[in-house]
C-alpha positions as semicolon CSV with decimal commas, in nm:
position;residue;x (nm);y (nm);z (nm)
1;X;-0,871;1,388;-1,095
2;X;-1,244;1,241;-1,066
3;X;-1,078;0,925;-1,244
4;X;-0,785;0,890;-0,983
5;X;-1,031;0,948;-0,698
6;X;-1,281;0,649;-0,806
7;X;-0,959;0,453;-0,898
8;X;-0,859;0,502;-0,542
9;X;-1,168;0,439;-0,345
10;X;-1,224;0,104;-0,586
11;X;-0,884;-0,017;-0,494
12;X;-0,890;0,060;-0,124
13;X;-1,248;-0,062;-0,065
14;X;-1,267;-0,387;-0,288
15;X;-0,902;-0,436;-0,221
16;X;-0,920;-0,434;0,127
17;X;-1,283;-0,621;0,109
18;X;-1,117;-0,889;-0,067
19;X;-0,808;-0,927;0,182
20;X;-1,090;-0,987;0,490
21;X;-1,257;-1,212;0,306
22;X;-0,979;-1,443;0,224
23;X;-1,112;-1,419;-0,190
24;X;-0,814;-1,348;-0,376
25;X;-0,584;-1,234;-0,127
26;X;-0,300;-1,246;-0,298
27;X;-0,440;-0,996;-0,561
28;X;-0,605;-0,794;-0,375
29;X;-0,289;-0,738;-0,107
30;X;-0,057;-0,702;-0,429
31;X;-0,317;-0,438;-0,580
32;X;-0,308;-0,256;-0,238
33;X;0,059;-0,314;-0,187
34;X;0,119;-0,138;-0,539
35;X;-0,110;0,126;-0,477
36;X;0,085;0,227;-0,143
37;X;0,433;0,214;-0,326
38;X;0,364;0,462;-0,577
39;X;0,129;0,678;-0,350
40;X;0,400;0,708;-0,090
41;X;0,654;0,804;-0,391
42;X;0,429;1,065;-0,522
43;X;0,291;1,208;-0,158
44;X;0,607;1,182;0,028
45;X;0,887;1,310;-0,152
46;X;1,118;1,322;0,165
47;X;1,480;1,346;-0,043
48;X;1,323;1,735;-0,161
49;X;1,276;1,833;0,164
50;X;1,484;2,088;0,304
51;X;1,325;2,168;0,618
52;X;1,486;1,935;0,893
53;X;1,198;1,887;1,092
54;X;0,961;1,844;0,769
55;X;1,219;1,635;0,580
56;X;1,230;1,412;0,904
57;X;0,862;1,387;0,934
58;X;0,765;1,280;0,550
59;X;1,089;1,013;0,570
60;X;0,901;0,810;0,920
61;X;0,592;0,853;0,717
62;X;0,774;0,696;0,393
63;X;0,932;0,453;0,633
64;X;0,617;0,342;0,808
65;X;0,459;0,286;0,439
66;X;0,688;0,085;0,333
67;X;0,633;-0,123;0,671
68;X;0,262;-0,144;0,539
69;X;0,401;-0,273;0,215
70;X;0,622;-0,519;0,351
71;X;0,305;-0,697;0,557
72;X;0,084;-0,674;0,240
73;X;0,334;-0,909;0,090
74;X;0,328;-1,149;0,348
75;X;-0,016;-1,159;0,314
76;X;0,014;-1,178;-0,022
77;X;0,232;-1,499;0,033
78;X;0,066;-1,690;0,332
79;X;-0,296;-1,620;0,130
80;X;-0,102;-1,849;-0,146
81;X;0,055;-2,040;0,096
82;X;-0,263;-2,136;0,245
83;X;-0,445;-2,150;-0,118
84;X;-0,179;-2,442;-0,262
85;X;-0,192;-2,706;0,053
């Protein structure tokens, strides 16, 4: 777990460091885009839900992650965008 934690904190922090910066955006908004996928697939399950109100809850969670996901790749493409011209 102590290895999953660092591997977190390095991602968000240097990932999200990078994006600001404009230093290899693309990476960095991939690295944090791929991150997000499979840590909303692993922390919000919503299809094993049962609970209405719970199910309901972890799916606009999911939902709104992969919102997040969707604007890391357009950063992801206007940081190469800009990079090429």
């Amino acid at each position: 777990p102590g290895l999953f934690v660092a591997a977190t904190i390095a991602v968000q922090l240097i990932g999200s460091a990078l994006l600001i910066t404009g230093r290899w955006a693309w990476l960095a908004a991939g690295a944090l885009g791929v991150f997000t996928a499979l840590a909303t697939l692993i922390a919000h399950p919503f299809w094993t839900i049962a609970e209405p109100t719970a199910r309901f809850h972890a799916q606009n969670t999911f939902l709104e992650h992969l919102g997040l996901i969707g604007g890391l790749m357009i950063a992801a493409a206007l940081a190469e965008r800009g990079r090429t011209t």
